[in-house]
VMD Tcl script that draws the C-alpha trace (Angstrom):
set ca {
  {127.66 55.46 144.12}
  {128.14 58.20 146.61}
  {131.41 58.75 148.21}
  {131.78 59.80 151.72}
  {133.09 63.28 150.36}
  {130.07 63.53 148.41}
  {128.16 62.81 150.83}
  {129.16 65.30 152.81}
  {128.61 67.79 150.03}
  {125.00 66.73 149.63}
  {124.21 66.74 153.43}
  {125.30 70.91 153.12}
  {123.26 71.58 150.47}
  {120.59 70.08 152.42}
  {121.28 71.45 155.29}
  {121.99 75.14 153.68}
  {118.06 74.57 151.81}
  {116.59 73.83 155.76}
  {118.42 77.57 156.64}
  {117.17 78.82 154.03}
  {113.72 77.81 153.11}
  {113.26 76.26 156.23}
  {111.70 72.76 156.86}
  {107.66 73.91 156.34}
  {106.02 72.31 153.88}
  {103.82 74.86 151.88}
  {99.79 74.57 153.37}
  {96.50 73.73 150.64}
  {95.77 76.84 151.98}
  {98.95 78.47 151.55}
  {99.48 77.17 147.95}
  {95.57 77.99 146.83}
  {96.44 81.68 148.08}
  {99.47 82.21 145.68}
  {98.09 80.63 142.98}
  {94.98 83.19 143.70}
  {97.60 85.79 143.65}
  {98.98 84.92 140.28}
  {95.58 84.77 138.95}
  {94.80 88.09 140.42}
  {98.04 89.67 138.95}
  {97.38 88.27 135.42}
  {93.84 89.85 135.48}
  {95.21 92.81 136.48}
  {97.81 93.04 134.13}
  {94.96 92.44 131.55}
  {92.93 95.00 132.74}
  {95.43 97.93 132.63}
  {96.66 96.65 129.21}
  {92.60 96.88 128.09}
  {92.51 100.83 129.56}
  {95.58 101.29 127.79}
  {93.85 99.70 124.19}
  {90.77 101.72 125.10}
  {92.89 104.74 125.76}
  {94.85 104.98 122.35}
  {91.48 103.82 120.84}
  {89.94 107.24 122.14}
  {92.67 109.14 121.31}
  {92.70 107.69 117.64}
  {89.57 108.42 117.36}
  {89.87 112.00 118.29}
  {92.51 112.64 115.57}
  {90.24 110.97 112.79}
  {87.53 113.09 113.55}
  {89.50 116.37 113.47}
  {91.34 115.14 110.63}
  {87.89 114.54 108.86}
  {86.15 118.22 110.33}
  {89.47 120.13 108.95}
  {89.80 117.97 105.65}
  {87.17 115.67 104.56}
  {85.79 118.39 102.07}
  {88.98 118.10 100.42}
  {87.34 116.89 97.16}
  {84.89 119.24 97.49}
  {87.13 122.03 98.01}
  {89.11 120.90 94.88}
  {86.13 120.48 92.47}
  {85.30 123.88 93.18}
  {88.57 125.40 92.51}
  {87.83 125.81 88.51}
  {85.00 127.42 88.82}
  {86.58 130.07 91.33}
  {89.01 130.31 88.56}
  {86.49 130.63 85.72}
  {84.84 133.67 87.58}
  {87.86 135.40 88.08}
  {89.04 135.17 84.08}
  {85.54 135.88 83.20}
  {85.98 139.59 85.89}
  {89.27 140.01 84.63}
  {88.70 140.14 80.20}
  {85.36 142.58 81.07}
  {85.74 145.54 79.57}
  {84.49 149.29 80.80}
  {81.82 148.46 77.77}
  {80.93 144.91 78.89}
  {80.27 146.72 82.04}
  {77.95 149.30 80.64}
  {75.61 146.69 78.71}
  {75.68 143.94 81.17}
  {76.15 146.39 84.62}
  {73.58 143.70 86.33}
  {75.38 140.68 85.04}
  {78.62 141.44 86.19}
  {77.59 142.42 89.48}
  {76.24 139.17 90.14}
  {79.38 137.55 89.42}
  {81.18 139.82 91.52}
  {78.76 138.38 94.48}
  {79.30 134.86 93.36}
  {82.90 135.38 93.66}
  {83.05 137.15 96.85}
  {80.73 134.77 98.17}
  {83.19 132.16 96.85}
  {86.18 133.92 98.46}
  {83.96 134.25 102.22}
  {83.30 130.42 102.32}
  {87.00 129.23 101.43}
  {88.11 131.39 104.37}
  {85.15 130.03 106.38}
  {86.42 126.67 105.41}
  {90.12 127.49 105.99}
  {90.87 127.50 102.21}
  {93.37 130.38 101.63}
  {94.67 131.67 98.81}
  {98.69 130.92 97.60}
  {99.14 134.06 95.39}
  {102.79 134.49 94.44}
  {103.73 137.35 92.84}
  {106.09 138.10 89.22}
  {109.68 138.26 90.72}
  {109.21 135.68 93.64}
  {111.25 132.68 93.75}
  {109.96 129.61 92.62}
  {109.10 126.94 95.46}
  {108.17 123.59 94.67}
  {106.52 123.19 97.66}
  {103.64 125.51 96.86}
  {104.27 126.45 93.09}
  {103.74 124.05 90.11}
  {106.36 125.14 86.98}
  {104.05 124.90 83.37}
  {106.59 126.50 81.37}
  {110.27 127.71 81.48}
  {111.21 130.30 79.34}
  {114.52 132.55 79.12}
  {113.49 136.48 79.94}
  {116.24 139.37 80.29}
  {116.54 141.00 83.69}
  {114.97 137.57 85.79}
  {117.58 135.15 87.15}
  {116.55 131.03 86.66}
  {114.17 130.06 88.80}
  {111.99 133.44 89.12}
  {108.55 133.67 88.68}
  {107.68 135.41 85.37}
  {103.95 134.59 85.04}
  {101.44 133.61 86.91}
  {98.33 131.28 85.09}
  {96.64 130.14 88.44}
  {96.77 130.76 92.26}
  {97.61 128.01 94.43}
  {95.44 127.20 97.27}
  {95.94 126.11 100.98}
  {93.39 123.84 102.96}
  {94.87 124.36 106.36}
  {98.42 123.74 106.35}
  {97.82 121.19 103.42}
  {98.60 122.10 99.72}
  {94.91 122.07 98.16}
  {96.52 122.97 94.60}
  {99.91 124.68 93.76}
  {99.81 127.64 92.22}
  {100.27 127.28 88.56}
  {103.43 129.15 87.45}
  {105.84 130.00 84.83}
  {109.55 129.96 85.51}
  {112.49 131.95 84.09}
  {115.17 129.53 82.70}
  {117.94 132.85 82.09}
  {120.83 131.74 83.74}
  {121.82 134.52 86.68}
}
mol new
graphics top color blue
foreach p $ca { graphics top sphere $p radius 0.5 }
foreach p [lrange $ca 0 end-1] q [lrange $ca 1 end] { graphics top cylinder $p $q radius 0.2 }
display resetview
């Protein structure tokens, strides 16, 4: 039961709600309208979150197929490597007499290779060529041997076995390396 001080307390609230809110009583009309609204709101909210899903879809898309133009011949690229690599140790152990009896021979190798060299840069396949004396970085060099050799400090470059290459700005193959161990 109610006492006449809570009574009173209730009637306020009341009569603070009427202030408020007023005494209307909402319309079918009025009430059909917001609940239109909400609807509208929600499909709008689903619609900018689709543009937003087809958006990012575009733009993923976009990256994939750059990513695929600039790399996907990657494997390619890599297979062919050893034979870049046989032609230039087969040029480099040819004598001034393997040149005399097999002038035609070699010359055709010498186009195969250039040809070789032209496509990697078409391809954006370049070269990592470090030279004796450089320091060794593991980023772009691959250590096969460490050896101790007067006049180097540890960690210079005392031979080189195979040249690293670059397919754009990723590492295709490191250059193959050997490293001074001769403390500085």
């Amino acid at each position: 039961m109610a006492t006449e001080n809570e009574d009173g307390f209730l009637q306020d609230i009341s009569l603070a709600e009427e202030e408020e809110y007023g005494d209307e009583e909402y319309t079918e009309e009025e009430l059909e309208l917001d609940a239109l609204r909400a609807e509208r709101d929600a499909l709008k909210d689903r619609w900018m979150r689709g543009l937003a899903d087809a958006e990012n879809s575009r733009k993923r898309s976009e990256r994939d197929r750059r990513e695929a133009e600039n790399y996907g011949g990657s494997k390619l690229a890599r297979d062919l490597l050893p034979i870049y690599d046989y032609l230039k140790r087969g040029l480099e152990v040819t004598t001034d007499e393997h040149r005399e009896i097999a002038a035609a021979l070699i010359e055709g190798v010498e186009l195969t290779m250039r040809e070789i060299v032209n496509v990697f840069k078409k391809h954006g396949i370049e070269p990592i060529m470090p030279e004796m004396g450089d320091s060794f970085d593991p980023q772009n060099h691959e250590a096969m041997f460490e050896a101790p050799v007067p006049g180097t400090k540890a960690g210079d470059i005392i031979q080189v076995m195979a040249e690293g290459f670059m397919l754009h700005d990723r590492l295709l193959r490191p250059a193959q390396v050997g490293v001074s161990s001769t403390p500085g």
